[in-house]
C-alpha positions in Angstrom: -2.7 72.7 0.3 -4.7 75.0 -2.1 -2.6 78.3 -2.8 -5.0 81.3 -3.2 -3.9 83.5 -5.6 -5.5 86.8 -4.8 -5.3 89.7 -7.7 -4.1 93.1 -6.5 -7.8 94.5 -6.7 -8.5 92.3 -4.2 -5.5 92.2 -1.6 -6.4 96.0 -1.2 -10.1 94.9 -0.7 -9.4 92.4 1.6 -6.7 94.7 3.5 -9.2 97.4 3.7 -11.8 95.1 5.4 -9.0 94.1 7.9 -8.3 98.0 8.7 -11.9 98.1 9.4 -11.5 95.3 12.2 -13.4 92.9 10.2 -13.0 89.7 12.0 -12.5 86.1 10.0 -15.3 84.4 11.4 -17.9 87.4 10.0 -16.4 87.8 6.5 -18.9 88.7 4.2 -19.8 86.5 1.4 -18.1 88.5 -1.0 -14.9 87.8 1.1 -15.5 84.2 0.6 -16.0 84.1 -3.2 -12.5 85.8 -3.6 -10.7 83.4 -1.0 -12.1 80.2 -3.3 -11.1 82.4 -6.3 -14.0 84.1 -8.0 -12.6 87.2 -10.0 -14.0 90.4 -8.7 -12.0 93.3 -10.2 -13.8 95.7 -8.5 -15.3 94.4 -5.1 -16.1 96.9 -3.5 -18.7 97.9 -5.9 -20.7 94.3 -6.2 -23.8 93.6 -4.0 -24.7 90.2 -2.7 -27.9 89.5 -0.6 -28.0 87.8 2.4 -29.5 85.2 1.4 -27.4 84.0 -1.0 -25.8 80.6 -0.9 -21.9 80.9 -1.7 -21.8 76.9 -2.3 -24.3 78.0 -5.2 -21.4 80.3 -6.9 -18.7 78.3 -8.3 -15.2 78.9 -7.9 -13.7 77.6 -11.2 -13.5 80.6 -13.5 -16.0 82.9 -12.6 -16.0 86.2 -13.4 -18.1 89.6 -11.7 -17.6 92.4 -12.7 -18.0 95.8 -11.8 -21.7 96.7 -10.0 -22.9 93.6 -10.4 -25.6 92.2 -7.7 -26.6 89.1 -7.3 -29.8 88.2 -5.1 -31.8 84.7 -4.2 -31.8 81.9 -2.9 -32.1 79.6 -6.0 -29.3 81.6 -7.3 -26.9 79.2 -9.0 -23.7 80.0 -10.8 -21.6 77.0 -12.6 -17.8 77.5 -14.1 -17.2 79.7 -16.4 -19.7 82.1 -16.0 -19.0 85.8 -16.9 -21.2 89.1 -15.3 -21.2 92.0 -16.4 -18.6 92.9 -19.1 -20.1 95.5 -20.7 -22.7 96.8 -18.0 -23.7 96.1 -14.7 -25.5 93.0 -14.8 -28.6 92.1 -11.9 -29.7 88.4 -11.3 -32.0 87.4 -9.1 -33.1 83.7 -8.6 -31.4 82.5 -11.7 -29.9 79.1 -12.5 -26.4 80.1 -15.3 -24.8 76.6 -16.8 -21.4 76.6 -17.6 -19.7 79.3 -19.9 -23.0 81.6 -19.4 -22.3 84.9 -20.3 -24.4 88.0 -19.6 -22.9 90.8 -20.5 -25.5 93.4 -19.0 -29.1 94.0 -17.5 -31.6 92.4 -15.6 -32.6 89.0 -15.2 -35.1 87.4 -12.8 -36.5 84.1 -12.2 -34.9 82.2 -15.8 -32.6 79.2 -16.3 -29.9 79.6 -18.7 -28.1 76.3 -19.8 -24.8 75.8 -21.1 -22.9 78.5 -23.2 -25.8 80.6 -23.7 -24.7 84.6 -24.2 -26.7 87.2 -23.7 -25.8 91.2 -25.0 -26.1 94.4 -22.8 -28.9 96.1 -22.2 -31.1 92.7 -21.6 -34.9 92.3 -19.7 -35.6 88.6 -18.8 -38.5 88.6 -16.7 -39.3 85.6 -15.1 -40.1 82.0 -17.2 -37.4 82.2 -19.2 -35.4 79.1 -20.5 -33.0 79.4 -22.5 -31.0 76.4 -24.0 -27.6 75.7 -25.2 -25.7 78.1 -27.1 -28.8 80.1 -27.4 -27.6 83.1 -28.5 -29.0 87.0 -27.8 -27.8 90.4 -28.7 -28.1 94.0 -27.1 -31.5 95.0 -25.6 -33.5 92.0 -25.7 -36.8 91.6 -23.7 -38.2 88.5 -22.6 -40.5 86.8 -20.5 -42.3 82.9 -20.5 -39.8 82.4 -23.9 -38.2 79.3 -24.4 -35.3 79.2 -27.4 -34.1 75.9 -27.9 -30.2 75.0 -28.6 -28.6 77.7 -31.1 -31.0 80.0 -31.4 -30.1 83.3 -31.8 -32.2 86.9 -31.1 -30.8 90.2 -33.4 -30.8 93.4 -30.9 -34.0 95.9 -29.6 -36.3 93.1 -29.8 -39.0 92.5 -27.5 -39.6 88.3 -27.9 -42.1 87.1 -24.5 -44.3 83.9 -24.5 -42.9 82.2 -27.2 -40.9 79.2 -27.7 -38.7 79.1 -30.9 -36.9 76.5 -32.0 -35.0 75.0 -35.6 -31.2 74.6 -36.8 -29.0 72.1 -36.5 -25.5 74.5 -34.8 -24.2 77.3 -34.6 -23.9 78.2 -38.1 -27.1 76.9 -39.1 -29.6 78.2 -36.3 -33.5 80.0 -36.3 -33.1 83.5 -36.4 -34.7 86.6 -35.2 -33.9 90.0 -36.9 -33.1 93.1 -35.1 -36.1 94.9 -34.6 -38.5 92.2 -34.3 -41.8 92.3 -31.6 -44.1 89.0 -31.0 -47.6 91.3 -30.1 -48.9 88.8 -27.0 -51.0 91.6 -25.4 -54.6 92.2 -27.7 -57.0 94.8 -28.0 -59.8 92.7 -25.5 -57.1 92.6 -22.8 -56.0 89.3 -23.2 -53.0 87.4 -23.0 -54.0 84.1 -24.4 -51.4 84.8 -27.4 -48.3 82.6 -26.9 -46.5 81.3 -30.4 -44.9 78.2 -31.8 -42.0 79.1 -34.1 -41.6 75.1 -34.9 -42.4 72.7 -32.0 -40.9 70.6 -29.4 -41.5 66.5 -31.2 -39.1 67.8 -33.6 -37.3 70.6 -32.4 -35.4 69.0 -29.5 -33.8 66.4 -32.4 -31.4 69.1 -33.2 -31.7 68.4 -37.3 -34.5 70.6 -38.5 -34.0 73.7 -40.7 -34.1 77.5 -39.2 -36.7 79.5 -39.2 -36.2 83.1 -40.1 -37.8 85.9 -38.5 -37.1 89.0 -40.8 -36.3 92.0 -39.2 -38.3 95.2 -38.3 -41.2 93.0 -38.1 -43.6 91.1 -36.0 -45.8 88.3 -35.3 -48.9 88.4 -34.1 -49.8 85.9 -31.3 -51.0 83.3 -31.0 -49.3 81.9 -33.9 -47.9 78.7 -35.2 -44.5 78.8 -37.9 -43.3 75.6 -39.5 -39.5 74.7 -40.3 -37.9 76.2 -43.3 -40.0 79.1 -42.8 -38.8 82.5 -43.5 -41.0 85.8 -42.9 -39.7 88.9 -44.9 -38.6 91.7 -43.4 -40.4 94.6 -42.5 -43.2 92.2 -42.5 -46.2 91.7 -39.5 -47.3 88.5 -39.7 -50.8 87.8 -38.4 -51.7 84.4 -39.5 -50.0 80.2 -39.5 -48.1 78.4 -41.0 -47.2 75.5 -39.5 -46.5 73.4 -42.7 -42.9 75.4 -43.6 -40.9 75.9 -46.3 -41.9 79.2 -48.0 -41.1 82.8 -47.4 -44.1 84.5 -46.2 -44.1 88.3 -47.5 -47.6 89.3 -45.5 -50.8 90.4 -46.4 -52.4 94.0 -47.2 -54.5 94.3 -44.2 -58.6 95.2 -44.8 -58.7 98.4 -46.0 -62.0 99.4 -44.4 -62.3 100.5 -40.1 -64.5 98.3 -38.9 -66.3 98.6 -35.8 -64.6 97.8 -32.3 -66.6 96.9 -29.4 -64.6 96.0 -26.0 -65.1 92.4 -25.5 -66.8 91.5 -28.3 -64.3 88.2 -30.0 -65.3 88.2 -33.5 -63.6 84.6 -34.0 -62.7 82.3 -31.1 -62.0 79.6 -33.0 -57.9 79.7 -34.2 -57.2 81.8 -31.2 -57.9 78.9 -29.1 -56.3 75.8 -30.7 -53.1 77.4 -30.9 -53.5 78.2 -27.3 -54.1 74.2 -26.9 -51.6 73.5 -29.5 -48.6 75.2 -27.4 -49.9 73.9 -23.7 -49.7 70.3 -25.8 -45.8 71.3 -26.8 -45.0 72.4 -23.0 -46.3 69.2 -21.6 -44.2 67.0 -24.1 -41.1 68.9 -23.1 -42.2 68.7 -19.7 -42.0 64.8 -20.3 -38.6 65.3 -22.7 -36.4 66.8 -19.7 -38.2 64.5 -16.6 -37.2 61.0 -19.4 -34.5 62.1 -21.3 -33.0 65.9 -20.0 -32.9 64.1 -16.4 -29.8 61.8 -17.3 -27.4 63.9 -18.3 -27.9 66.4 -14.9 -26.9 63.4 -12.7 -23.1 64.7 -11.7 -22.6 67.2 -9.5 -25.4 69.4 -7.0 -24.9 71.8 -9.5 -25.6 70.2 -12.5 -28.7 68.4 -10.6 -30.3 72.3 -9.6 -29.3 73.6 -12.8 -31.7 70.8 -14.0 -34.7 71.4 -11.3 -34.1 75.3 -12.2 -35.1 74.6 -16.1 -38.1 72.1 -14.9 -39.2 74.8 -12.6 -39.5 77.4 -15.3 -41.8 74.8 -17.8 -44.1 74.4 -14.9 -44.1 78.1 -14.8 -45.0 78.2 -18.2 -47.7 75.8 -18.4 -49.3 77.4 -14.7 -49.3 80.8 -16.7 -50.9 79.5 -20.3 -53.7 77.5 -17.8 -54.4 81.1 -16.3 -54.2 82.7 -19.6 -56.4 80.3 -21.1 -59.1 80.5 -18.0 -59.4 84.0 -18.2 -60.0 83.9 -22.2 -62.7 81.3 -21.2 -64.2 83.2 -18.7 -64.5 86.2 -21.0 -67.1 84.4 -23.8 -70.4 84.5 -21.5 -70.0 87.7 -22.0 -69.1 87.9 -25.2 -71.9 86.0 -26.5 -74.2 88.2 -25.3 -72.6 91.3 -26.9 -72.2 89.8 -30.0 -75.9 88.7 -30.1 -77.3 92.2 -29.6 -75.1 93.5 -31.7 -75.6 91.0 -35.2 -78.8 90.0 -33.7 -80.5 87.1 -36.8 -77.5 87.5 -38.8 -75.4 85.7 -35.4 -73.7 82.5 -36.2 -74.5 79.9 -34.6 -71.4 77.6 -34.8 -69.4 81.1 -32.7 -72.1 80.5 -30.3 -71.4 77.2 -29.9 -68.2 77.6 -29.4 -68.1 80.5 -26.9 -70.1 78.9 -24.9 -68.4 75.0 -24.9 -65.2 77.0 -24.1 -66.7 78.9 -21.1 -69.0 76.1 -19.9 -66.6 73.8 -20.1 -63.3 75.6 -18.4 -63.2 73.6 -15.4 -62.9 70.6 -16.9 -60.3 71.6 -19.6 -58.0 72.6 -17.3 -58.4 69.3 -15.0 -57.5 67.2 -18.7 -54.4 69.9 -19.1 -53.0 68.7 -15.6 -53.8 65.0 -16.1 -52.0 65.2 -18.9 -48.8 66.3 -17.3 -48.6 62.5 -15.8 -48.7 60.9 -19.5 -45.5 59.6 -20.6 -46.5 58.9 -24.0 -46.3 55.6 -25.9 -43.8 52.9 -23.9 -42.1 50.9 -26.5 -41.6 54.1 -28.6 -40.2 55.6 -25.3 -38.1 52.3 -24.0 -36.8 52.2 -27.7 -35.4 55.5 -27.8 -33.9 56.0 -24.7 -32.0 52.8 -25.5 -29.7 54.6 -27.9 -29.2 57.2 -25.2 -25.3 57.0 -23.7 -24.4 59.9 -21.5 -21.5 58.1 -20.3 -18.8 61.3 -20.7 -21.1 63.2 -23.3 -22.9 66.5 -23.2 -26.7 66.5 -24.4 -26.3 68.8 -27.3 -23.4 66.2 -28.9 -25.9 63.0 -28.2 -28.5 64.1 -29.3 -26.5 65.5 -33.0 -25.3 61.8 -33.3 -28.1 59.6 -32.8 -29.4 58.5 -36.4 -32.5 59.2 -38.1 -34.2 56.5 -37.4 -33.3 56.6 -33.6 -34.9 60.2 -33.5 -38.0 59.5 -35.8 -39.1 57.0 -32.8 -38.2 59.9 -30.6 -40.4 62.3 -32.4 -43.4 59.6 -32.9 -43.1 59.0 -29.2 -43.3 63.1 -28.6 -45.8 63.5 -31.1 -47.9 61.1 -29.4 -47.9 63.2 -25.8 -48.9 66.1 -27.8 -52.3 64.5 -29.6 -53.2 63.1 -26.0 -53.3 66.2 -24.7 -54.6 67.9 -27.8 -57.6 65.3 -28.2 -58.4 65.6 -24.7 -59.1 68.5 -24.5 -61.4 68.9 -28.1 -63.5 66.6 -26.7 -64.6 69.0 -24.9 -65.1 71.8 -27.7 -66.9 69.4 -30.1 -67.8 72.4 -32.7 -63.8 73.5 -32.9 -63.3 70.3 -35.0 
């Protein structure tokens, strides 16, 4: 029989909801998590909705803590999950691996896999996925960011529609200093601004150097940042470089004002291959966690939703760069006809061009995006790699560390190829952006 060990806190809970002639058939579900043996040290101060499924909370050391609530129906806690240790700590329709730890805040609509810790003071607004041992400290905002396994956020900094990867562990991991703001929001009211820092073909091989993020800085979006990359501190960075391997100490901005005129896109052209460039990167992970991800989630009900829960979020993402990317589009008929009166004979043709292939052709753009989503990439590079896949006993971040070089250059090739179908789908489309 299984003894229930109940901790003082929560006999004189428990005792107090008897004196209140609380039958047994109509305990609450906070009853329930302390009879399976989820620590509550203070019970009477944590909310649960309604609409919360216990099965969904596991009962293998869990830990809430004082005036934490918990809301939604895709709510999933695993073992070892700790709530609120320094503040109060709010989830709602969250998916928390094993050994998540939240220490305080607010987080919505975001899967956090295994051992990922997050500071107090934390915003995750929904789209957020956040990998293994992906690590955060106090007052973070975030929102559509992916961080791949071991990376690792400094405090006060405001990180949203990015995905950051780079570093082999723990003590070798991408970095963000304290401080440190990716600018997605731009002065034509656009949000088409989401940054690489590294990619997926070679990020999710675990063995690529960090990428440091210097702090009191920023990075303009959309932007794409290479492995071995470091950008000084105190530095905002408002270029690429995708190619890696130098510290970047900025550039003295145009000394001159220039006129601004609402609406009026004086260069389309980067702006919108990096745009392409990341919704090419969130369709290959989309095909790296359906082919590869999937086999390691095929235990328990838990581990299966804690799988669907980080799917779920990369569809979010790539529905909210489609959107992002439309509305961009949709803004150039209008822009072309502002910039013509305004440079009248002295108008460039080729930013003509390619205003108008980008709003003209929208429709279609977005129909290759989707199509895209059911390419699985080359099938002998595929077959080959998952061959040397075992996840007989094995977590993912420990198979993937082991498999040799050559093993995860077929990987990558395979990845890389998912990424330029999509890519050269799409250009075909914007003949003038080549």
């Amino acid at each position: 029989m299984l003894e229930i060990i109940f901790t003082k806190e929560n006999k004189k809970y428990v005792a107090e909801r008897k004196c209140n002639n609380m039958v047994d058939h109509e305990k609450s579900l906070i009853d329930a998590l302390i009879e399976k043996g989820v620590k509550l040290p203070n019970p009477s101060s944590v909310e649960i909705g309604e609409e919360v499924d216990n099965n969904l909370i596991s009962s293998e050391d869990v830990t809430i803590h004082t005036g934490c609530k918990i809301f939604g129906k895709k709510t999933l806690i695993m073992p070892g999950v700790k709530l609120g240790s320094r503040s109060p700590v709010t989830i709602k329709d969250c998916q928390l691996g094993r050994n998540v730890d939240l220490k305080g805040g607010y987080f919505e609509g975001s899967t956090f896999l295994d051992s990922v810790n997050m500071g107090d003071g934390a915003e995750v607004r929904e789209g957020c996925l956040l990998e293994e041992e992906a690590n955060v400290a106090h007052t973070v905002g975030l929102k559509q960011t992916i961080l791949f396994p071991f990376v690792t956020l400094g405090s006060i900094v405001n990180f949203c529609d990015i995905l950051m990867a780079g570093g082999t562990s723990r003590t070798n991991h991408s970095e963000v200093g304290s401080s440190y703001i990716h600018f997605n929001y731009t002065p034509y009211q656009d949000k088409a601004t989401a940054s690489l820092i590294g990619d997926v073909a070679y990020g999710v091989m675990l063995n690529q150097p960090p990428i440091f993020l210097g702090g009191q800085g920023g990075l303009v979006g959309p932007s794409q940042i290479g492995y071995n990359t470091v950008i000084a501190a105190g530095v905002i960075y408002r270029g690429d470089f995708p190619q890696g391997h130098k510290i970047l100490m900025g550039k003295a901005l145009q000394s001159d004002d220039i006129d601004f005129y609402p609406g009026l896109y004086r260069s389309v052209r980067r702006r919108v291959i990096n745009c392409i460039e990341y919704i090419a990167n969130i369709i290959a992970l989309k095909q790296w966690y359906k082919v590869v991800r999937f086999n390691f989630y095929q235990g328990s009900n838990m581990e299966k939703l804690l799988y669907e829960g980080a799917v779920e979020k990369i569809d979010i993402i790539f529905n909210e760069r489609i959107k992002r990317f439309k509305q961009l589009a949709h803004k150039m008929e209008k822009s072309v006809d502002l910039y013509k009166s305004i440079k009248g004979k002295k108008a460039s043709e080729e930013l003509i061009n390619q205003k108008s292939e980008l709003f003209e052709n929208i429709q279609k753009i977005e129909k290759e995006f989707n199509d895209c989503l059911s390419y699985s990439g080359d099938e002998k590079k595929r077959d080959e790699f998952l061959r040397n896949i075992d996840v007989t006993g094995k977590d993912y971040v420990s198979v993937i560390k082991n498999l040799n070089e050559d093993v995860k250059k077929t990987g990558t090739s395979w990845l890389i190829g998912i990424v330029e179908n999509a890519r050269n789908s799409v250009l075909k489309y914007l003949p003038s952006f080549v």
